[in-house]
C-alpha positions as CSV (number, residue, x, y, z in Angstrom):
1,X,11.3,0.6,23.4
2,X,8.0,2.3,24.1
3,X,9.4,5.5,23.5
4,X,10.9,4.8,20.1
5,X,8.7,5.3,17.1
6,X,7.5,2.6,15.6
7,X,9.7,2.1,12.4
8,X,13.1,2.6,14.6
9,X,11.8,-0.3,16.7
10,X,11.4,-2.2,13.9
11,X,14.8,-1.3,12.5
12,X,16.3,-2.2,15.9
13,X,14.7,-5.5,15.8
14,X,16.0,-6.1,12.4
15,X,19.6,-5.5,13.3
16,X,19.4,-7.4,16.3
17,X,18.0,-10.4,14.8
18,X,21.3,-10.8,12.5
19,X,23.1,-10.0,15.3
20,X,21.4,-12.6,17.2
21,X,22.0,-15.1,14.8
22,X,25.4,-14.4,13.1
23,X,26.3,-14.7,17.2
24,X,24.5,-18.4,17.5
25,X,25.7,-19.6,14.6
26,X,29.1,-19.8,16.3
27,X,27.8,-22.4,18.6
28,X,27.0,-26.2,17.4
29,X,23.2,-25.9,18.6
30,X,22.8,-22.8,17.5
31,X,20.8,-23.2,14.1
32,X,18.5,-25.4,15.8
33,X,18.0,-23.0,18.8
34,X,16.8,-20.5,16.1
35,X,14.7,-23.2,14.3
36,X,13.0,-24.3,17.1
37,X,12.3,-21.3,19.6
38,X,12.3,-17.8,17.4
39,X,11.5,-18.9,13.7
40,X,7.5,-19.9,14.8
41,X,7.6,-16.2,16.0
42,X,8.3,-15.0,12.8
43,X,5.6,-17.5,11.2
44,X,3.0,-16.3,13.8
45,X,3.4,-12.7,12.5
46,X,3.1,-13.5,8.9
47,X,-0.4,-15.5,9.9
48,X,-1.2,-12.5,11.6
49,X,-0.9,-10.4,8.6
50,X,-2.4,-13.3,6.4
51,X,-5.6,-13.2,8.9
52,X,-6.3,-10.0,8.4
53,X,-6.3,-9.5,4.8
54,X,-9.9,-11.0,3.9
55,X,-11.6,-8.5,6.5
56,X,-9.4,-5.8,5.6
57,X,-10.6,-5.7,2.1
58,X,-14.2,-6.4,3.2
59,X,-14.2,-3.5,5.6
60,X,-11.7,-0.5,3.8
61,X,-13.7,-1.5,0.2
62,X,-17.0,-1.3,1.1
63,X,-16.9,1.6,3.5
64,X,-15.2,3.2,0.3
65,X,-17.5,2.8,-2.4
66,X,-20.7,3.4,-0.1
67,X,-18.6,6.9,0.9
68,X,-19.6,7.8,-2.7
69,X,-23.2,8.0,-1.3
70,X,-25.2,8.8,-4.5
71,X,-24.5,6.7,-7.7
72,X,-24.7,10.0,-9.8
73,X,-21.6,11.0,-8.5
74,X,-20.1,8.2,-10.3
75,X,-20.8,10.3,-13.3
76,X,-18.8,13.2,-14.3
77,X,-16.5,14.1,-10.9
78,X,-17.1,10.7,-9.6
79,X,-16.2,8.9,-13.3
80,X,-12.8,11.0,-13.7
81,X,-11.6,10.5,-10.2
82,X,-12.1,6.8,-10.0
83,X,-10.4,6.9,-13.9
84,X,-7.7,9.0,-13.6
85,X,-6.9,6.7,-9.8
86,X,-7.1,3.2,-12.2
87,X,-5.1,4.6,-14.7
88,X,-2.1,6.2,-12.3
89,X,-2.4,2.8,-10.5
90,X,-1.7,1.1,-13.7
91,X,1.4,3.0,-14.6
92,X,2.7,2.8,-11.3
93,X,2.3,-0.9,-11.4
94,X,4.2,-1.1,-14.9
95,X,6.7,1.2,-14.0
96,X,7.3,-1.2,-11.2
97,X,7.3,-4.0,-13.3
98,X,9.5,-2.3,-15.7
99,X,12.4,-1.3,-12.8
100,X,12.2,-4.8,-10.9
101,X,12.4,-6.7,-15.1
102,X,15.5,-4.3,-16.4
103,X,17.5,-4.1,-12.6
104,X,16.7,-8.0,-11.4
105,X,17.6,-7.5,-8.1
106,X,16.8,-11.0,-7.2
107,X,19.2,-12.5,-9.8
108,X,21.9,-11.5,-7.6
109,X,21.3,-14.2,-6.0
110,X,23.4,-17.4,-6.6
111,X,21.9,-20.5,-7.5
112,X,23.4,-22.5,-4.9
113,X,21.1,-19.6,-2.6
114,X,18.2,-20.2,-4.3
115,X,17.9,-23.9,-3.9
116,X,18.6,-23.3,-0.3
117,X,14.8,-21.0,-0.4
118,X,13.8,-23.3,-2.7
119,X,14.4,-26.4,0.2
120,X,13.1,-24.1,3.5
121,X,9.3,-23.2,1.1
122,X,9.5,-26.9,-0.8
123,X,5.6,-27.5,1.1
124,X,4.8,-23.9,-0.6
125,X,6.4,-24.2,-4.1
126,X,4.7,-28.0,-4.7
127,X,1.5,-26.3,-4.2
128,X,2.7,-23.5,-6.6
129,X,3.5,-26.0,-9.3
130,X,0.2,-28.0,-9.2
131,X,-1.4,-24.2,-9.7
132,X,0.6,-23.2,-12.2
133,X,-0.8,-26.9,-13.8
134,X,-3.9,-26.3,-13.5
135,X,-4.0,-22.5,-14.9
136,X,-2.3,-24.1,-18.1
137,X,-4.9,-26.5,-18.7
138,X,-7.6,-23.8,-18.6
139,X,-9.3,-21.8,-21.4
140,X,-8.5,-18.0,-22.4
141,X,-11.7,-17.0,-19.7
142,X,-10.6,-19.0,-17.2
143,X,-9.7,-16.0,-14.8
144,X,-12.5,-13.8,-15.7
145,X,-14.8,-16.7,-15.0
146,X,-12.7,-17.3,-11.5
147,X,-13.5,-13.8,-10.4
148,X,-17.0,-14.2,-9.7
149,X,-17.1,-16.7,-6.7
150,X,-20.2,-19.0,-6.3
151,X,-19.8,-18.8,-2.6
152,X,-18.5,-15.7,-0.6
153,X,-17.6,-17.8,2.4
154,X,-15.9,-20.3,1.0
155,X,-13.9,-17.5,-1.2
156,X,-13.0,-16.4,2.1
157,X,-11.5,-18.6,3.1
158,X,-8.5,-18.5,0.9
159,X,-6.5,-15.8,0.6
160,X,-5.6,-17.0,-3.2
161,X,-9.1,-16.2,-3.9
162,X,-8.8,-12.5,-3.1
163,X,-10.0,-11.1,-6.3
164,X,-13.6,-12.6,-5.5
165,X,-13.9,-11.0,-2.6
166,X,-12.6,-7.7,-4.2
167,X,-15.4,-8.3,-6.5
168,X,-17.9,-9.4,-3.9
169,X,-17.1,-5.7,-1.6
170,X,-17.2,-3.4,-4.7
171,X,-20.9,-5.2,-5.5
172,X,-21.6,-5.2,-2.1
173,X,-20.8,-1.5,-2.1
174,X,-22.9,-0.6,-4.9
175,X,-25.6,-2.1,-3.6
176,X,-25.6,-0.3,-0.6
177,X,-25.3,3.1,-2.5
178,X,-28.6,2.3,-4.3
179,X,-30.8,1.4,-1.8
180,X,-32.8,3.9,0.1
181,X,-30.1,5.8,2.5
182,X,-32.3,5.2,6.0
183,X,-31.7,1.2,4.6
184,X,-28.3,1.1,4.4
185,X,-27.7,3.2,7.4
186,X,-27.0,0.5,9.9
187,X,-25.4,-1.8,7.6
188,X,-22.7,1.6,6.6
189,X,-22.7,2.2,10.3
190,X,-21.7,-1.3,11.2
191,X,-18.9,-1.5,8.4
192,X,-17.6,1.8,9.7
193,X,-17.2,0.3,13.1
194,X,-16.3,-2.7,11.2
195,X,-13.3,-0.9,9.9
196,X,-12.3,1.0,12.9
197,X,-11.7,-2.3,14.5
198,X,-9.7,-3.9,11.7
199,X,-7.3,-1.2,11.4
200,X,-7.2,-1.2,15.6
201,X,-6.3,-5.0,14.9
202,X,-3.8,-3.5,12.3
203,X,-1.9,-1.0,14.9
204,X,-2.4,-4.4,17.3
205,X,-0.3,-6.5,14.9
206,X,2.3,-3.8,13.6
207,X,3.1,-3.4,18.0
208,X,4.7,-6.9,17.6
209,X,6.4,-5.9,14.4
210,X,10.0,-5.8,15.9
211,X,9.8,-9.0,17.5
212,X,8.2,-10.4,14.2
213,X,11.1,-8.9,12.1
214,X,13.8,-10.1,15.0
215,X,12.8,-13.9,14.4
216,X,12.2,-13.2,10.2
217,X,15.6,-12.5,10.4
218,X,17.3,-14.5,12.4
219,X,15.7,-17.2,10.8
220,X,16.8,-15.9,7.4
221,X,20.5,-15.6,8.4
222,X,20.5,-19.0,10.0
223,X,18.7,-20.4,6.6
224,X,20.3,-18.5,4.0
225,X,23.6,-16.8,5.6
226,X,24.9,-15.5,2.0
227,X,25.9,-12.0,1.4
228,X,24.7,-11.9,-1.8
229,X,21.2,-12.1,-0.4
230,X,22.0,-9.4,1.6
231,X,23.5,-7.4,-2.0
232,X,20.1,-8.7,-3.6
233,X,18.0,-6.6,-0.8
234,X,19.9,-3.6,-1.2
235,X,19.3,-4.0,-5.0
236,X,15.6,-4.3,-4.3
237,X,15.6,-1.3,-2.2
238,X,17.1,0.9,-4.6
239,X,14.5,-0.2,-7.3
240,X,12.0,0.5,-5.5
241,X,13.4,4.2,-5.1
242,X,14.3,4.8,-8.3
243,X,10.2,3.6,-9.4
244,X,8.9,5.8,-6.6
245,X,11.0,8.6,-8.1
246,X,10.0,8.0,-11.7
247,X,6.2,8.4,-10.2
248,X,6.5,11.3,-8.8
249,X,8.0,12.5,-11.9
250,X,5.3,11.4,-14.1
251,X,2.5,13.4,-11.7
252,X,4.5,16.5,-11.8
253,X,4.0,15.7,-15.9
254,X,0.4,15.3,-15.2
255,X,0.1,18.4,-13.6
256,X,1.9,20.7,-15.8
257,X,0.3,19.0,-18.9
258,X,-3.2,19.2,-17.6
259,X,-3.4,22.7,-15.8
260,X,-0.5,24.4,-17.8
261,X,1.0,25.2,-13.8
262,X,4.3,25.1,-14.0
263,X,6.0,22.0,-11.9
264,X,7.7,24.6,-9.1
265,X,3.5,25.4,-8.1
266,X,3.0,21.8,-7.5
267,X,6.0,20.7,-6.1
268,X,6.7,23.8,-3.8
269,X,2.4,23.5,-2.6
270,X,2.5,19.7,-1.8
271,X,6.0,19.7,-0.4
272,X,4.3,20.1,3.7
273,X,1.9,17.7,2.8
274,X,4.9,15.1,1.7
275,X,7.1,15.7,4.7
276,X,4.1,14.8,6.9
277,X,3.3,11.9,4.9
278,X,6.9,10.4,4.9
279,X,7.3,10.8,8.6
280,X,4.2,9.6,9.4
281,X,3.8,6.8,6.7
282,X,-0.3,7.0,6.7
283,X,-2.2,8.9,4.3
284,X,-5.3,9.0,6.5
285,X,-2.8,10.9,8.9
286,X,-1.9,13.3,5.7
287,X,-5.6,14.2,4.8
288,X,-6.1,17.1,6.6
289,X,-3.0,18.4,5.9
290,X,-2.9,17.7,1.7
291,X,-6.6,18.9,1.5
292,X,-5.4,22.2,3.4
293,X,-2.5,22.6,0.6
294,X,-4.6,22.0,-2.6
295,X,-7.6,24.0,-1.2
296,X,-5.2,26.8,-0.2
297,X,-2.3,26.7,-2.1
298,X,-2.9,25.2,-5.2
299,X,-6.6,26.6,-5.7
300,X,-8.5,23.6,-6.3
301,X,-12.2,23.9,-4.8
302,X,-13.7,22.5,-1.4
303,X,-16.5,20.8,-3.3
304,X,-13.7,18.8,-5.1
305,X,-11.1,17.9,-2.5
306,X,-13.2,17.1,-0.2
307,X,-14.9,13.9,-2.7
308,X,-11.6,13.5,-4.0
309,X,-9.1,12.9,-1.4
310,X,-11.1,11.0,1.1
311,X,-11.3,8.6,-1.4
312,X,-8.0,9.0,-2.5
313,X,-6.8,8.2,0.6
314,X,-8.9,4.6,0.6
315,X,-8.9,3.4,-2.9
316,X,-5.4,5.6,-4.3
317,X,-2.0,4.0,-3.5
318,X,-0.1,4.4,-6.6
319,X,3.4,4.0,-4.0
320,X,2.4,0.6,-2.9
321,X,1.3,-0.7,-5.7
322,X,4.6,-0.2,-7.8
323,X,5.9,-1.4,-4.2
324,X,4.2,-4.7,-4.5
325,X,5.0,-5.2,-8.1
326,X,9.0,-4.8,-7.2
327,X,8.8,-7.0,-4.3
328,X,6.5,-10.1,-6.1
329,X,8.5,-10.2,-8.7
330,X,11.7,-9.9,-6.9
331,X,10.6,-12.6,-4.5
332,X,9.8,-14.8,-7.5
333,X,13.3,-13.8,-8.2
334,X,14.7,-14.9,-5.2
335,X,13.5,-18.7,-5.7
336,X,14.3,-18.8,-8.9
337,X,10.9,-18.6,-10.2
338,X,10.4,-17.4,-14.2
339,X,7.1,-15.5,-14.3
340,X,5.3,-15.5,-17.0
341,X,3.6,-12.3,-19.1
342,X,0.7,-13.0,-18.4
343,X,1.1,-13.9,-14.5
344,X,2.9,-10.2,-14.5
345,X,-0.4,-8.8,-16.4
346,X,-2.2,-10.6,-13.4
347,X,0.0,-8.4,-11.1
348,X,-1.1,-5.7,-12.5
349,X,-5.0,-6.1,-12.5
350,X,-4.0,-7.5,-8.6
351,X,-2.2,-5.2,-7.7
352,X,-4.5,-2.2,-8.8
353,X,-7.5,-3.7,-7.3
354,X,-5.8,-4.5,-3.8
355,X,-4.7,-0.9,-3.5
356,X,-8.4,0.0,-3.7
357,X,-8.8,-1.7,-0.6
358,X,-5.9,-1.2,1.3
359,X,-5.7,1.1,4.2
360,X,-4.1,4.3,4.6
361,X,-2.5,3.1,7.8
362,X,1.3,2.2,8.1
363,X,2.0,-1.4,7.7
364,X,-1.4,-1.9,5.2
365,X,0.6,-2.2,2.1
366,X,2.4,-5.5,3.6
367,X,-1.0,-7.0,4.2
368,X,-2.2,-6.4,0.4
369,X,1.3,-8.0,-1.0
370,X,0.1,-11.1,0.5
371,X,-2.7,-10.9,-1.7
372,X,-0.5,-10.3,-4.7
373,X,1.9,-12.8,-4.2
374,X,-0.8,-15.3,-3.4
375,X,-2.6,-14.5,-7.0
376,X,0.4,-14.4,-8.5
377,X,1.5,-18.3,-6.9
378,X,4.5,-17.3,-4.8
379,X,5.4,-18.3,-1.7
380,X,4.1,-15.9,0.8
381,X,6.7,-17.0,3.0
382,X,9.1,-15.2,0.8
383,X,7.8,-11.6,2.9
384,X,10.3,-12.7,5.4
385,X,13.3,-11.6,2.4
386,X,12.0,-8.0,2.3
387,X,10.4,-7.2,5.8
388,X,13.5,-5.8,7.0
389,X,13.5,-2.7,4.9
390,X,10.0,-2.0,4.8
391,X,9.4,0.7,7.1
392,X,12.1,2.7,5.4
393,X,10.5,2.3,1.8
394,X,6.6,2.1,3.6
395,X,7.4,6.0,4.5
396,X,8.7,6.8,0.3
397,X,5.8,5.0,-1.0
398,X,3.2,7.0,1.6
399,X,5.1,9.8,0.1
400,X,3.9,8.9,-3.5
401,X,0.0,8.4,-2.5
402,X,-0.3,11.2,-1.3
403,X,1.3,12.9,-4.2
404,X,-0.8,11.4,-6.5
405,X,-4.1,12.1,-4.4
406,X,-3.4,16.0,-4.7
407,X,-2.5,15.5,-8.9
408,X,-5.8,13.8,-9.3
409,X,-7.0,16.4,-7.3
410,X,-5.9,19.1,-9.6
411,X,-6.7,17.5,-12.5
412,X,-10.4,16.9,-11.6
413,X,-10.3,20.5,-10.4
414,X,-9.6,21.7,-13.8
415,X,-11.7,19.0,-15.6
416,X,-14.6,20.3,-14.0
417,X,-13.6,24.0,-13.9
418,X,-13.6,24.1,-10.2
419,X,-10.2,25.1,-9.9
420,X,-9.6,29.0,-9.0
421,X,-6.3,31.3,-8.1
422,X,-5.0,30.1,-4.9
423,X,-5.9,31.7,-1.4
424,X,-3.8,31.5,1.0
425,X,-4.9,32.3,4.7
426,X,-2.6,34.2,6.6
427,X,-2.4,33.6,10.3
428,X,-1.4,35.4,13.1
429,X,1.2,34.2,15.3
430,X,0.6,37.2,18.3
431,X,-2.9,36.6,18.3
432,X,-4.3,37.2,21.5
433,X,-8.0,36.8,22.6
434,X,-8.1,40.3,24.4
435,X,-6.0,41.9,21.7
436,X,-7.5,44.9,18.9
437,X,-6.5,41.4,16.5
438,X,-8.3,38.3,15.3
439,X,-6.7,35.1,14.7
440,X,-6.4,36.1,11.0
441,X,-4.6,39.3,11.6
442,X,-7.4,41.7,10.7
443,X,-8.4,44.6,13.1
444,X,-11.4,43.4,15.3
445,X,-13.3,46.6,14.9
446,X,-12.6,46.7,10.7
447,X,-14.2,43.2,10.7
448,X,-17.2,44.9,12.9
């Protein structure tokens, strides 16, 4: 298994776990077997992905926003980036809230299915309703009031409180970038380590990811063995596709609107950069690689890409956001739930704000949907439904980040007129140290 890459061992734990428990449901004790000895496996991950949220926003937000170093560079080049990354977040977030509204994917599931989720997550859905209570009893400021917590550690504390502690880190963040720089030293240094050893935790947690999805899923099977839940995934998968596809169609848009290139130059100079991204499903991975393409190839300036995809990569996931719209509604879906407009607006403004803070690391994007599904008051239980085809869908959304880092990229370029005629380097493969030849193919002594 050590051998495998990680999303094939994750797929291989999927299919065994049906396996597994289409085979024990044969036998009389089986169900109870599953219950007993691999379901808490599955419940151990999903804790394990819950536990890491609050720090993971703490650490990836802050070290983000004090990145920015100087508070004037929120002005002008700093203003449009973080803009233009809000407002692509937000339409990726709508498309997927569009998609997931007009396809349903989770209505494909019978009724008789539902009440059987409904019965395994009863503890989590009488919490939901006594929520959903209280919000309706509240005034028209109610939830900006609730964003500004009156105690960081008790905020915390709940993961249903994770808009305060967005709200705490991006303060937190500012403040750091307007005290004096030998001040906030240590305290940046420590939340850079701080963030190194949270996303070490992260690569600890996705290791046990096949075993995690193994008992998901045999649990699942043994709790729910209709099809149609199994029709309803594939459903879900598909939206989620076609959204990603729509994105990537409105940057190419973006592109061709703002810098009058036609869509072949940024298609055809991002293309590496995308291949990379999907195999790897990390945009942190990608950075070198799409900074090298829009510096290069699509002529945008070193002074811009180099402020605007580092922090493209951190606060810029347009692919998992529209991700965790389709999948929070489609689990409210799957148990039956009828989400209101203005829960779905919430999903938006959650959604957008948790992709600020969500690393570019495989795996992240499943940690922030806990957040939105515990805004948004559905059971986070319901991950276990869509785990299975994750990885697959993790590597199409990586895909659309880092697609959308390089638009913004371009478009700040040419907002700011730092964006020139591209220049490529060309390399040479027979380069030899003692040859008449540098490693850029001109002549030694010409150079001299």
């Amino acid at each position: 298994m050590k051998k495998l890459a990680l999303h094939w061992q994750i797929l291989l734990g999927m299919a065994a776990g049906v396996i597994f428990a289409l085979i024990l449901t044969n036998f009389s004790w089986g169900s109870e077997f599953i219950a007993d000895w691999i379901k808490p496996f599955g419940n151990i991950f999903i804790n394990a992905l819950k536990l890491i949220a609050v720090p993971l926003i703490l650490a990836s937000l802050v070290k983000g926003i004090s990145d920015l170093k100087d508070i004037s560079k929120l002005s002008k080049m700093g203003a449009r980036t973080i803009g233009i990354y809000i407002f692509t977040t937000i339409v990726a977030v709508s498309i997927g809230l569009g998609m997931v509204n007009l396809i349903k994917p989770g209505n494909a599931i019978t009724a008789e299915t539902q009440q059987d989720l409904i019965a395994s997550y009863e503890g989590d859905a009488s919490g939901i309703k006594a929520n959903a209570d209280k919000q309706r009893e509240s005034g028209p400021l109610q939830a900006l009031e609730d964003i500004v917590p009156e105690n960081i550690f008790a905020a915390a504390g709940d993961n249903a409180n994770m808009l305060q502690v967005i709200f705490f880190a991006i303060f937190f963040g500012i403040g750091l970038i307007l005290i004096p720089e030998k001040t906030a030293k240590p305290v940046k240094d420590f939340f850079d380590g701080f963030n190194e050893v949270i996303l070490k935790m992260i690569d600890l947690i996705m290791l046990t990811a096949p075993y995690g999805v193994f008992a998901l899923l045999a649990a699942l099977v043994v709790e729910s063995p209709s099809t149609d839940l199994f029709a309803a995934l594939a459903m879900y998968g598909v939206t989620v596709l076609i959204g990603l596809a729509l994105m990537i169609g409105f940057y190419i848009l973006l592109v061709w609107g703002v810098t009058k290139n036609k869509p072949s130059f940024f298609v055809n100079g991002i293309a590496p950069a995308q291949l990379l991204a999907f195999s790897t499903s990390s945009s942190a991975a990608t950075l070198p690689v799409t900074m090298e393409r829009v510096e290069e190839h699509m002529g945008v300036s070193r002074e811009v890409s180099s402020f605007v995809l580092p922090i493209g990569a951190t606060i810029n996931m347009d692919g998992t956001s529209l991700y965790q719209a389709v999948a929070a509604v489609f689990i409210a879906q799957a148990f039956g739930m009828d989400l209101s407009i203005g829960t779905q607006l919430g999903i938006i403004a959650t959604a957008t704000l948790a992709s600020i803070g969500s690393a570019a690391v495989p795996g992240a994007g499943m940690v922030m949907l806990v957040i939105v599904l515990a805004q948004a008051g559905i059971p986070e239980a319901g991950l276990a439904l869509i785990f299975a085809v994750d990885r697959p869908l993790d590597m199409c959304r990586t895909m659309v980040n880092v697609t959308g880092d390089a638009a913004v990229s371009l478009m700040v370029a040419k907002s700011v007129d730092k964006m020139g005629p591209p220049n490529v380097k060309e390399w040479n493969d027979d380069y030899h140290p003692d040859s008449d030849v540098d490693e850029t193919g001109l002549e030694k002594k010409e150079k001299a």
